[in-house]
C-alpha positions in Angstrom: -25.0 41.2 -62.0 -23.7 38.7 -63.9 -24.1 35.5 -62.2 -27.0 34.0 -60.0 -27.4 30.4 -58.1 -30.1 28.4 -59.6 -29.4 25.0 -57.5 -27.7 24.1 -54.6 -27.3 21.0 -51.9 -25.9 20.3 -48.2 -24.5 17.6 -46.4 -24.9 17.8 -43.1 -21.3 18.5 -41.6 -19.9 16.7 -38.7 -18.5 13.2 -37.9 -19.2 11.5 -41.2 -17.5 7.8 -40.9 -19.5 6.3 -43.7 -18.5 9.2 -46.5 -15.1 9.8 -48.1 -14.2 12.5 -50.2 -15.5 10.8 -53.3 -18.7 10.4 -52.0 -19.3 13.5 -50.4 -18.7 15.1 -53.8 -20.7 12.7 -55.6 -23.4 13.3 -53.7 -23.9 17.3 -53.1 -23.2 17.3 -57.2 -25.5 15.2 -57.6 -28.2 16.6 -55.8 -27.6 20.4 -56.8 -28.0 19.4 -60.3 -31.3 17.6 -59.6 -32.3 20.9 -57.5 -31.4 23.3 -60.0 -32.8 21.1 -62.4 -29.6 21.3 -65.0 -28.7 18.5 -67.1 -25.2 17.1 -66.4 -24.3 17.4 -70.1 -25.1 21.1 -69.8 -22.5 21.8 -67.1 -19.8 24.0 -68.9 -17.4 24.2 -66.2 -16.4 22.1 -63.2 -14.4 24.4 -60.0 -14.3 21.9 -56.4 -13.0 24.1 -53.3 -10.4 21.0 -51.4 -8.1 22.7 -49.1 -7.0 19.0 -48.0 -3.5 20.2 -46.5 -3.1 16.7 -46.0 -6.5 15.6 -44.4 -6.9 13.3 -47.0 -4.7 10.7 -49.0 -6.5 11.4 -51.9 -5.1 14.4 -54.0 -5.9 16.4 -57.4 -9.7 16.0 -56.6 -11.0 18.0 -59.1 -11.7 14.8 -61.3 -13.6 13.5 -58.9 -16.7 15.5 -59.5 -17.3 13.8 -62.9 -17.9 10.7 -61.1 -21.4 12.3 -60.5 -22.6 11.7 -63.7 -20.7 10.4 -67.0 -22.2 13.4 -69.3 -19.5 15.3 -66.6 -16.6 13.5 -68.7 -14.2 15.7 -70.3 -16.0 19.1 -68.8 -13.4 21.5 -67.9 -12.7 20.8 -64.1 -10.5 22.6 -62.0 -9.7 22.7 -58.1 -8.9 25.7 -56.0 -7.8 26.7 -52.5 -7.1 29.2 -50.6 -7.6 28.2 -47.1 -10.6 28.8 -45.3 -11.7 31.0 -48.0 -11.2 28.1 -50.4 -15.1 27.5 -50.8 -15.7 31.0 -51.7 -12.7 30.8 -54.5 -14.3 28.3 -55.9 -17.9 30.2 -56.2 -15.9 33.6 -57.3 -13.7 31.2 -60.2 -16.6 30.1 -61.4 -18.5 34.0 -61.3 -15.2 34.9 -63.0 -15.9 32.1 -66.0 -19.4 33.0 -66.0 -18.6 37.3 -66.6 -15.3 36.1 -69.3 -18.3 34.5 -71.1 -16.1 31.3 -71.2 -19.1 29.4 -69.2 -22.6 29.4 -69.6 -23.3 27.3 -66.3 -20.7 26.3 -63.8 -21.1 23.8 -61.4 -18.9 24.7 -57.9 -18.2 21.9 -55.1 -16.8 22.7 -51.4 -15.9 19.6 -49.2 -13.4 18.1 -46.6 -13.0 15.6 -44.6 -10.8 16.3 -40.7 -12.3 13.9 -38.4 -10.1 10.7 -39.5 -7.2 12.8 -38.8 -5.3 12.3 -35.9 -5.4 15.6 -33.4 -2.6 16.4 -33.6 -2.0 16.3 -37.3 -5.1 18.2 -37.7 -3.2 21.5 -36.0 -0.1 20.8 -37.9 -2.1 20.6 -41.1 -4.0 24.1 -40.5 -0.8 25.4 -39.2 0.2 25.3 -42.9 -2.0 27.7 -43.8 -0.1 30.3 -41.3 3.7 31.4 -42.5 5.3 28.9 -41.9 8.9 31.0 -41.3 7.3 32.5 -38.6 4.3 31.0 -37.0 4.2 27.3 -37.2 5.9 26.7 -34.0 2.5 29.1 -32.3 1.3 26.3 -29.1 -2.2 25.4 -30.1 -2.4 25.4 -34.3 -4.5 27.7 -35.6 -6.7 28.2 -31.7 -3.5 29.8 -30.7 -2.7 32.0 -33.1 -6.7 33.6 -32.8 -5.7 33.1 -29.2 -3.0 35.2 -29.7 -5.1 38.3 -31.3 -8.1 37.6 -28.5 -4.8 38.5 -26.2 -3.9 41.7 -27.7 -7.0 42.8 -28.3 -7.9 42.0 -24.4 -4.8 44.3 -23.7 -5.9 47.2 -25.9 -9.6 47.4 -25.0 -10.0 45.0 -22.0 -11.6 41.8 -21.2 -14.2 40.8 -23.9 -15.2 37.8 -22.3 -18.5 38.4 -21.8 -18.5 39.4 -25.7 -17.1 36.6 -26.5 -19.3 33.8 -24.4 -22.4 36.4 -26.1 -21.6 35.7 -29.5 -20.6 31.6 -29.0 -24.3 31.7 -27.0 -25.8 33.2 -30.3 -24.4 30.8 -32.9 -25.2 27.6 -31.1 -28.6 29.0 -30.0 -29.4 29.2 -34.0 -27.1 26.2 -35.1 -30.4 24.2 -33.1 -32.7 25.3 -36.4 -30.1 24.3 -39.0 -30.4 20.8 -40.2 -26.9 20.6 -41.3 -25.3 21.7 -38.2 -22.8 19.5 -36.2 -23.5 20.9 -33.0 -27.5 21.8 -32.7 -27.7 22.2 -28.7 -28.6 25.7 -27.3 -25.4 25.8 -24.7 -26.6 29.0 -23.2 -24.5 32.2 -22.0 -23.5 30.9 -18.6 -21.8 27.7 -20.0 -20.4 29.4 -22.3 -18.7 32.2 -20.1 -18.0 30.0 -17.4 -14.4 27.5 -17.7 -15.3 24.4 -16.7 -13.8 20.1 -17.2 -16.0 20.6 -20.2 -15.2 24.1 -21.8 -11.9 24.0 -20.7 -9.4 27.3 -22.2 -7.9 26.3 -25.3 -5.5 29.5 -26.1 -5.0 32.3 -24.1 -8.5 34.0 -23.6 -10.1 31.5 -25.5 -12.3 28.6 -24.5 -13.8 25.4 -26.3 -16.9 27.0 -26.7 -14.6 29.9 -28.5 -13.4 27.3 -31.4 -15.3 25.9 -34.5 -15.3 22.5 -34.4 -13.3 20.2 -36.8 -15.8 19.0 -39.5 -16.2 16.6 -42.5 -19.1 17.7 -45.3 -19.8 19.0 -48.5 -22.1 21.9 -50.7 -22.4 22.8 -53.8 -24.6 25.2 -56.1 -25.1 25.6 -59.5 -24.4 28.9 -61.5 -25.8 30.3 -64.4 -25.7 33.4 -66.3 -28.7 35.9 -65.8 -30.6 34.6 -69.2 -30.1 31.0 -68.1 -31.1 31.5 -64.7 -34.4 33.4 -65.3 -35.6 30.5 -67.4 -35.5 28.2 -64.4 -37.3 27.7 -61.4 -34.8 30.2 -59.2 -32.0 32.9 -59.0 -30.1 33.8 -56.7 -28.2 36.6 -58.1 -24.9 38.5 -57.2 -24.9 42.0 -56.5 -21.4 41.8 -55.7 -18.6 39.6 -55.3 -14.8 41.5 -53.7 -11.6 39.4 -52.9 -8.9 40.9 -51.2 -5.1 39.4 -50.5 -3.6 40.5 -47.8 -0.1 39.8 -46.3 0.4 36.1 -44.7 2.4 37.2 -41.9 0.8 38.9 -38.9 4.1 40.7 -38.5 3.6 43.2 -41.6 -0.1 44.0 -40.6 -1.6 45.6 -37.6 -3.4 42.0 -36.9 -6.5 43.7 -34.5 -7.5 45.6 -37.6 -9.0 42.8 -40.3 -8.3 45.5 -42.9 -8.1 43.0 -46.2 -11.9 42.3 -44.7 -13.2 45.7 -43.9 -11.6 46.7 -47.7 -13.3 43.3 -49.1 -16.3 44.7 -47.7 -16.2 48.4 -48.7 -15.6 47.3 -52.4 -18.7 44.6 -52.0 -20.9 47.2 -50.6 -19.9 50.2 -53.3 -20.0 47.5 -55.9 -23.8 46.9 -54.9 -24.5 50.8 -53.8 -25.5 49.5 -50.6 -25.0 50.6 -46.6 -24.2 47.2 -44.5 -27.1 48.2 -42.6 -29.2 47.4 -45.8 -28.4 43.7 -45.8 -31.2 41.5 -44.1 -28.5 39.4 -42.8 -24.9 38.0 -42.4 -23.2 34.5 -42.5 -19.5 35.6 -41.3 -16.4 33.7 -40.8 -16.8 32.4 -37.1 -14.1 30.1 -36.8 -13.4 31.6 -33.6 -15.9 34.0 -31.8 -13.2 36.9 -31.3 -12.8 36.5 -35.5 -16.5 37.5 -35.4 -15.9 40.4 -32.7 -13.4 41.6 -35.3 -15.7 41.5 -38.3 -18.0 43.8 -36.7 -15.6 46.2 -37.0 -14.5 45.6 -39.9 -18.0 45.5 -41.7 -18.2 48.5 -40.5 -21.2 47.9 -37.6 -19.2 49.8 -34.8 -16.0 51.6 -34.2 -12.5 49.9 -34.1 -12.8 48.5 -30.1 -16.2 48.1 -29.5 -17.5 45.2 -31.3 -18.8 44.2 -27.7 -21.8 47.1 -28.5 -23.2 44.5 -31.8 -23.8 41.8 -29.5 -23.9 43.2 -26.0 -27.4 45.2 -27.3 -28.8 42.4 -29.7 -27.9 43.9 -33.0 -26.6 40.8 -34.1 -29.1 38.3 -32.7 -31.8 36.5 -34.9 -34.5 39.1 -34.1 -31.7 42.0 -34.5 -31.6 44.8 -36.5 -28.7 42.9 -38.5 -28.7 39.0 -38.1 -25.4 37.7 -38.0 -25.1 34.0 -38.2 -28.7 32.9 -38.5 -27.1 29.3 -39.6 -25.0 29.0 -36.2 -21.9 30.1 -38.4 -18.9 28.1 -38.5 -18.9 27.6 -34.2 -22.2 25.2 -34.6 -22.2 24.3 -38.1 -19.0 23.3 -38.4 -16.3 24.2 -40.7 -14.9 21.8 -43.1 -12.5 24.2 -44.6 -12.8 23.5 -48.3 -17.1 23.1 -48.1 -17.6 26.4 -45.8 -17.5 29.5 -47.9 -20.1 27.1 -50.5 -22.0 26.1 -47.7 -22.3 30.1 -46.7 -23.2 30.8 -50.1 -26.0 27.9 -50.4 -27.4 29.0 -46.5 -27.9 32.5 -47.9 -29.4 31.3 -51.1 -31.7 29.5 -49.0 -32.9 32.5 -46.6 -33.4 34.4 -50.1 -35.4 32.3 -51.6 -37.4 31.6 -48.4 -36.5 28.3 -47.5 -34.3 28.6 -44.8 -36.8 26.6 -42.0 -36.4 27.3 -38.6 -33.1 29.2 -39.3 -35.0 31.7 -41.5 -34.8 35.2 -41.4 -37.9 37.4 -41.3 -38.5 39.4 -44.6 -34.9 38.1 -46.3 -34.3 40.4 -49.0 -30.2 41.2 -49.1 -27.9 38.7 -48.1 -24.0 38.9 -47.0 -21.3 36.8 -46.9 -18.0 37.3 -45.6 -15.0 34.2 -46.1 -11.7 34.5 -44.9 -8.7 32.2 -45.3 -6.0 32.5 -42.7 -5.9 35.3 -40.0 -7.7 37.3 -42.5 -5.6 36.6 -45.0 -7.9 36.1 -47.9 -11.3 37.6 -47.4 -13.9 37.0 -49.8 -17.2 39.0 -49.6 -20.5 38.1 -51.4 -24.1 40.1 -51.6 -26.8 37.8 -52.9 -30.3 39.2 -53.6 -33.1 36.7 -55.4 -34.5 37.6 -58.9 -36.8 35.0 -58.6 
C-alpha cells in the first residue's frame, strides 16, 4: 500500500457539444483538487490519460491540465495511452511516481471527446488500436472484431444470447442510478434479446444493445502517499495495482481465453491476499457485453465456457453475491476511451467511501477494477479498499 485517492471528480459522459478537450480537463482538475482539498501548488506530478487516435485536432495534451490553475505551471506533466486501458495507465504512472518516491501527490486526468467525429472515422480511428497488418480491414471497427470472438465463442459453447441480452439488461438497469451515465433508461431483457429497427445486429452475434456507446467526458482523482492521505479528509487506498501486455495480434493468442486479464487478475488478487469472491464489487471492461462474459472467466468466477452461470443465476446483479457493474459499466456510462479506466477508479472510490447514491453497493468494503486496452491487450487491474 503505497498510494490512496484522496479527491476525485466526474463529468457526466455523453454528447457534450458545449466542452472541448480543454475544458473538460479544466474542469474535472479543477474540481478534484477542490474535493480532495489539495492546493494546486502542492501537485508534484501531472499524468492525463488522451488516447485521441485522431478524435481531436488538438495533440500533446498533457499541457493542458495546467490551465486549471497557474500554481500548475512548470509541474511535471506527462500524457499516456494505451488504449482503452489508457485511463488506468495514467492512475498506475502516477502509483508508480508515488512508490519511486519521486511524487508526494499526483494529480491523474482521463478524457476524450468522439461525438464530433464523423462515424465512420470514429471506427477507423479505434481500428488503430487493433494490428494494423492484420486487422484493420475487420467490417465493423472495433464491433466487429468483438463480433468476431462473440462468433467463436458461439461455436465452441453455443448460443449465448440470452447471456448476452442478461448482462446488457443489467448494466443499463444500474446505468439509471448513475448521474454520469449517458444512457440512464432501464431497456429491459426482452428489448435487449430481441433484433428489432431499433437494436438492429451490429457484428455477427452482436446487437446495438451489445456495444458501448461512443462518448465524450472526463475524471480525475487526486493521489497521495499514505502519510499525506491520512491527514485529509479521505483515502482510498490501493491494495493492489497489476498490468499485463499481451500480444496485439489475436493470431498469436488463443483470443476466447483473456489470459493477459485472468494473469492481471491473479497477480492483483495475490498482491492483496485476497479470493475474487472477497471483493464487494466489480467495475469491468464492458465495452461489449461478450467482453464482460469473458471476464467472468477470466476473474476467475466460473470455468472457461460458462460465464452464462454469473449472470444466468444473479451472481453478478446489484443484489448478487458479486456486483459487477453497479455503475452501468462502459454499455450505459459510456466509454470515452482516455477518461474510462479514471472514471472506474473514481466510481469505486466513491462506493468505498459510501457515496455512491442510488448506484451504491450495500456494505462496500473491497473494490475491483479491471481495464483493458484492445482485445485484451492491455489489462490493468486495481483493488481499492478505504482507510478512511
Amino acid at each position: 500500500m503505497t498510494a490512496c485517492i484522496v479527491g476525485f471528480a466526474h463529468s457526466p459522459f455523453g454528447k457534450l457539444d458545449a466542452e472541448t478537450v480543454e475544458s473538460l480537463i479544466v474542469r474535472v482538475a479543477t474540481d478534484a483538487l477542490a474535493d480532495a482539498g489539495v492546493e494546486p501548488r502542492d501537485v508534484d506530478e501531472i499524468v492525463l490519460g488522451h488516447f485521441n487516435g485522431g478524435f481531436s485536432a488538438q495533440d500533446f495534451t498533457a499541457s493542458l491540465v495546467l490551465q486549471a490553475s497557474p500554481d500548475l505551471r512548470f509541474k511535471r506533466a506527462t500524457r499516456v495511452e494505451n488504449a482503452c486501458a489508457t485511463g488506468s495507465a495514467a492512475v498506475h504512472q502516477g502509483l508508480k511516481a508515488i512508490a519511486a518516491g519521486s511524487a508526494r501527490i499526483v494529480l491523474v486526468v482521463g478524457v476524450e471527446q468522439m461525438t464530433r467525429t464523423p462515424p465512420a472515422e470514429i471506427g477507423k480511428n479505434l481500428l488503430k488500436a487493433s494490428y494494423v497488418k492484420d486487422e484493420a480491414d475487420i467490417e465493423g471497427g472495433f464491433a466487429g472484431i468483438f463480433g468476431k470472438i462473440a462468433g467463436l465463442y458461439f461455436q465452441k459453447y453455443g448460443d449465448q444470447s440470452d447471456a448476452l441480452a442478461m448482462i446488457a439488461a443489467k448494466n443499463h438497469k444500474n446505468g439509471v442510478g448513475n448521474p454520469y451515465a449517458q444512457m440512464r433508461k432501464d431497456l429491459g431483457y426482452d428489448f435487449c434479446r430481441t433484433e428489432s429497427d431499433k437494436n438492429p445486429f451490429v457484428a455477427g452475434p452482436l446487437k446495438r444493445t451489445d456495444c458501448s456507446p461512443v462518448s465524450d467526458g472526463a475524471a480525475a482523482l487526486v493521489l497521495a502517499d499514505v502519510e499525506t492521505a491520512l491527514q485529509l479528509d479521505k483515502a482510498i487506498a490501493f491494495r493492489a495495482a497489476a498490468h499485463v501486455q499481451d500480444f496485439l495480434p489475436m493470431a498469436k493468442r488463443d483470443i476466447l481465453k483473456f489470459e493477459g486479464c485472468a494473469l492481471a487478475w491473479k497477480q492483483a488478487l495475490a498482491q492483496a491476499g485476497i479470493a475474487i469472491t472477497d471483493l464487494s464489487f466489480v467495475e469491468t471492461h464492458d465495452c461489449f457485453t461478450v467482453a464482460e462474459l469473458i471476464e467472468y472467466e477470466a476473474m476467475g468466477l466460473t470455468p472457461e465456457g460458462q460465464g452464462a452461470r454469473a449472470i444466468a443465476e444473479g451472481w453478478t446483479q446489484k443484489g448478487g453475491k458479486l456486483p459487477v457493474n453497479p455503475s452501468g459499466g462502459l454499455k450505459a456510462k459510456g466509454h470515452p476511451i482516455g477518461a474510462t479506466g479514471v472514471s472506474m477508479h473514481v466510481l469505486t472510490a466513491m462506493q468505498l467511501g459510501g457515496h455512491a447514491g442510488d448506484i451504491q453497493v450495500k456494505d462496500a468494503r473491497l473494490g475491483g477494477i479491471f481495464n483493458m486496452g484492445g482485445a485484451a491487450v492491455a489489462n490493468y487491474v486495481s483493488i481499492l479498499e478505504r482507510i478512511k
